[in-house]
C-alpha positions in Angstrom: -79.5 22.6 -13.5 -76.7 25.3 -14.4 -73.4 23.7 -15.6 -70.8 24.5 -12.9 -68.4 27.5 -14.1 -65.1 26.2 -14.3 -62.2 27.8 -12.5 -60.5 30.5 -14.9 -56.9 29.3 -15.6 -54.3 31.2 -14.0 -52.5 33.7 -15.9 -48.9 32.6 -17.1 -46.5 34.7 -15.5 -43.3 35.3 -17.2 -40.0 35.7 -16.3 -38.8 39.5 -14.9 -37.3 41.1 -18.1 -33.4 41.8 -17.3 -31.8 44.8 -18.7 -29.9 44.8 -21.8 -26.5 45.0 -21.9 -24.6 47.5 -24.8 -23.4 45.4 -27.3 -20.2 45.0 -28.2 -18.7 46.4 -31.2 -17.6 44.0 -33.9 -13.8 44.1 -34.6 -14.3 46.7 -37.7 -16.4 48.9 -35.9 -13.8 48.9 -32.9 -11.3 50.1 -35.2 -12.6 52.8 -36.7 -14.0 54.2 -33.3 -10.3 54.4 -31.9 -8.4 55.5 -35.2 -11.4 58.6 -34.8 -11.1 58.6 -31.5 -7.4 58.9 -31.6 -7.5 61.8 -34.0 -9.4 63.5 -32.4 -7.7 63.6 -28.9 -4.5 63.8 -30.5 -6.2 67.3 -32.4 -6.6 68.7 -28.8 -3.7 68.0 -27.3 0.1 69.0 -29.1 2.4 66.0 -28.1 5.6 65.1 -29.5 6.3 62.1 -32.3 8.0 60.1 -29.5 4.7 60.5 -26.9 2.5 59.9 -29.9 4.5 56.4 -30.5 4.3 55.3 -26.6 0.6 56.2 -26.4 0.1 53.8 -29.2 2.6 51.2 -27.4 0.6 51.9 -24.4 -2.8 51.2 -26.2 -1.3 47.9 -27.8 -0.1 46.5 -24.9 -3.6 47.3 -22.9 -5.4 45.8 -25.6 -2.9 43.1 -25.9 -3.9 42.3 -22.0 -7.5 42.8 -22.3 -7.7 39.8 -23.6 -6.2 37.7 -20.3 -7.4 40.5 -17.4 -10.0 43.3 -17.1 -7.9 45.9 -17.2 -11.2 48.0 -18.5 -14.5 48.0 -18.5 -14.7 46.2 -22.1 -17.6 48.2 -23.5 -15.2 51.3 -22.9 -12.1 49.6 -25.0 -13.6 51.7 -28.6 -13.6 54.4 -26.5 -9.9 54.4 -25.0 -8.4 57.6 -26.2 -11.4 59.9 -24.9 -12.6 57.6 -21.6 -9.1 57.2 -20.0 -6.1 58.2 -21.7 -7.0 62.0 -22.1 -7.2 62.3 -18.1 -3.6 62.0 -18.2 -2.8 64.4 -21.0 -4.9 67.3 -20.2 -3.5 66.5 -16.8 -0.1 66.5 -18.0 -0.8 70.3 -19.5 -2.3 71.5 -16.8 0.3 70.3 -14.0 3.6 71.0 -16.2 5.8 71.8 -13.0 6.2 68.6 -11.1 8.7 66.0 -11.9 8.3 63.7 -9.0 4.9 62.2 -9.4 2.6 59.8 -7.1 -0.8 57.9 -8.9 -2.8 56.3 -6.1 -4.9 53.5 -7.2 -3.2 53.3 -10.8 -5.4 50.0 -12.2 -4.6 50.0 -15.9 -2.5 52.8 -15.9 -4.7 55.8 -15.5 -3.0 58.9 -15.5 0.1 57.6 -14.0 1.4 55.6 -16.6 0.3 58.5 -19.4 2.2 60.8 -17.0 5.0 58.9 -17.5 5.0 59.0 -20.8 4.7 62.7 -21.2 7.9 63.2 -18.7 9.9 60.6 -20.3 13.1 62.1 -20.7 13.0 64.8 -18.3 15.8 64.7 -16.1 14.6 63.6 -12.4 11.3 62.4 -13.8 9.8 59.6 -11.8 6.4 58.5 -11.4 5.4 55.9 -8.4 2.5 54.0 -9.3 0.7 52.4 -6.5 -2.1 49.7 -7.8 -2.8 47.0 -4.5 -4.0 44.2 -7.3 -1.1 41.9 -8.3 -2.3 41.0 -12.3 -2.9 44.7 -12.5 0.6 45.8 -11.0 2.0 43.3 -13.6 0.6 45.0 -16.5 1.9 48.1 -14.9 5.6 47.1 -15.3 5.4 45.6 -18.3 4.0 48.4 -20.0 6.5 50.7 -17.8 9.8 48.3 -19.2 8.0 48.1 -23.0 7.6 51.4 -23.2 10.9 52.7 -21.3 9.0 54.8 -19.1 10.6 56.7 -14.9 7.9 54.4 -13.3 8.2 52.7 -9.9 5.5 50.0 -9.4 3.8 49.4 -5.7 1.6 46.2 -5.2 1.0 47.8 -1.7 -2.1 49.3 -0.2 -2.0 53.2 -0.1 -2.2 53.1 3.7 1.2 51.5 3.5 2.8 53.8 1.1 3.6 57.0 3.4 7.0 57.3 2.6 6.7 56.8 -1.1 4.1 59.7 -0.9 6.2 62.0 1.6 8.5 62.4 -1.8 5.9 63.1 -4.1 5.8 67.2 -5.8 2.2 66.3 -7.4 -0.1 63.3 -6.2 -3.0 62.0 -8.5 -6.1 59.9 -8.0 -8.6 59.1 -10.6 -11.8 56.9 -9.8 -11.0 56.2 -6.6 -12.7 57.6 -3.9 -14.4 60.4 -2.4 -12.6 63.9 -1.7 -13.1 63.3 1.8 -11.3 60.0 1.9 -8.3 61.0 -0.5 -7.6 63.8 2.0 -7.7 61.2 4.8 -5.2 58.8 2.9 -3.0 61.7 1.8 -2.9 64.4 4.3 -0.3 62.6 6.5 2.3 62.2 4.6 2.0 64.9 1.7 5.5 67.3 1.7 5.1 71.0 2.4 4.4 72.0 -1.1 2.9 69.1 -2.7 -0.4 69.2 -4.9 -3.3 66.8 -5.3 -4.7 66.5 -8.9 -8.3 65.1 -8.5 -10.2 64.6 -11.8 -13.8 64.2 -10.7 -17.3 64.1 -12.3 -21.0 66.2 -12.2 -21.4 65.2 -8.1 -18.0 67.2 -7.5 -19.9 69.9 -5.6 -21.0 67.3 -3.1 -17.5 65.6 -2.2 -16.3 69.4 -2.2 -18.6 70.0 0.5 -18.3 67.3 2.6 -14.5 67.8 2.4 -14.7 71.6 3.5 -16.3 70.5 7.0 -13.5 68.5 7.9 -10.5 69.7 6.2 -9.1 73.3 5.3 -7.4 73.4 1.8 -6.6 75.8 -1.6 -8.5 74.9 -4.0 -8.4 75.5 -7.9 -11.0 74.2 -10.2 -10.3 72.9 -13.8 -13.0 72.4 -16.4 -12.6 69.0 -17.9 -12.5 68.3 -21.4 -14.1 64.6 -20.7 -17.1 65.0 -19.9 -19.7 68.4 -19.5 -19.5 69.4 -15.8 -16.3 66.9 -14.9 -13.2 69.2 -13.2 -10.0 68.3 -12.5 -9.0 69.7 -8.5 -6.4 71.5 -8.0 -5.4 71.1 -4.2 -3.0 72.6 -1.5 -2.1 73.5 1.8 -4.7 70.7 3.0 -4.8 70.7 6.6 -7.5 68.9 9.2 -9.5 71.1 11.1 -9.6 71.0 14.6 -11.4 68.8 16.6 -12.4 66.6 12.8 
């Protein structure tokens, strides 16, 4: 008689892999990416003593409230001088006519509290920061009162902010949303005159397009140093079109 052929055990399945995260940098190895960080974005852009001292203020302070709220991505904190605060000074160079300044969706300070810092001490400098999330806001005016900076703080959603933006020269928006949508939250209050600074990434070609079928607008395109194919958007005279 044959011997019975036993059932073959079931293969052990094991657990989906998950994706590793980056690690973090050790302390050390923190600090020397931002001192060679610094260096270098400091290299690129000519900036005074006194705006060389409140960018370093301004990356204490950040770093200071890291630590309690995510200001930042964390993985992006060695990286602070080339991820975020050289938005705001090759903004700064680019836009050197405005005085009266509007960021929209500010979050840790990005470019409107490096704005401020480059116009501190112009006469009739002011720039009106408008972040919606109340821990966020509060590191906004801290860093505004540290640092003596012309900064207004709004804890306000954009759609409630017409006025404030009816007196802007120059409004900015980084990381926020869409071409299409800025123009929809701008476009109705924005003074005869005013520009929109967009910094924007590789997909910029596709939010320029969808933008140009509703909306008619002068439009300047800035190479960014921050990453290959970012711009920064120069915008004016936006204007629906009919029947959008």
């Amino acid at each position: 008689m044959r011997k019975p052929l036993e059932p073959k055990p079931r293969p052990r399945l094991l657990p989906p892999k998950t994706p590793r995260s980056k690690p973090r940098m050790g302390r050390a190895a923190t600090e020397a990416k931002l001192t060679e960080e610094r260096a270098l974005v400091l290299s690129r852009h000519g900036v005074s003593r006194e705006t060389v001292d409140r960018l370093d203020g301004f990356v204490a302070l950040l770093r200071q409230w890291q630590a309690k709220i995510n200001l930042v991505s964390p993985a992006t904190v060695p990286e602070l001088w080339t991820r975020h605060l050289e938005d705001g000074l090759q903004l700064g160079e680019l836009a050197r006519g405005p005085s009266r300044w509007v960021d929209l969706g500010s979050g840790a300070g990005f470019p409107g509290l490096v704005l401020a810092i480059l116009l501190a001490g112009r006469e009739g400098a002011h720039v009106d920061l408008v972040e919606s999330n109340d821990k966020k806001a509060a590191f906004l005016r801290a860093a505004a009162r540290e640092l003596a900076l012309p900064v207004s703080v709004h804890a306000e959603r954009i759609e409630d902010c017409g006025t404030i933006l009816g007196q802007a020269e120059a409004v900015s928006a980084r990381a926020l949303a869409s071409l299409p949508d800025l123009f929809a939250l701008v476009a109705p209050h924005l003074a005869p005159g005013a520009v929109c600074w967009f910094p924007k990434g590789r997909s910029h070609e596709g939010e320029i397009a969808d933008a140009s079928a509703h909306w008619r607008f002068d439009m300047v395109k800035h190479a960014s140093h921050i990453e290959d194919g970012s711009v920064v958007l120069e915008i004016r005279n936006l204007t629906a079109l009919a029947g959008a």
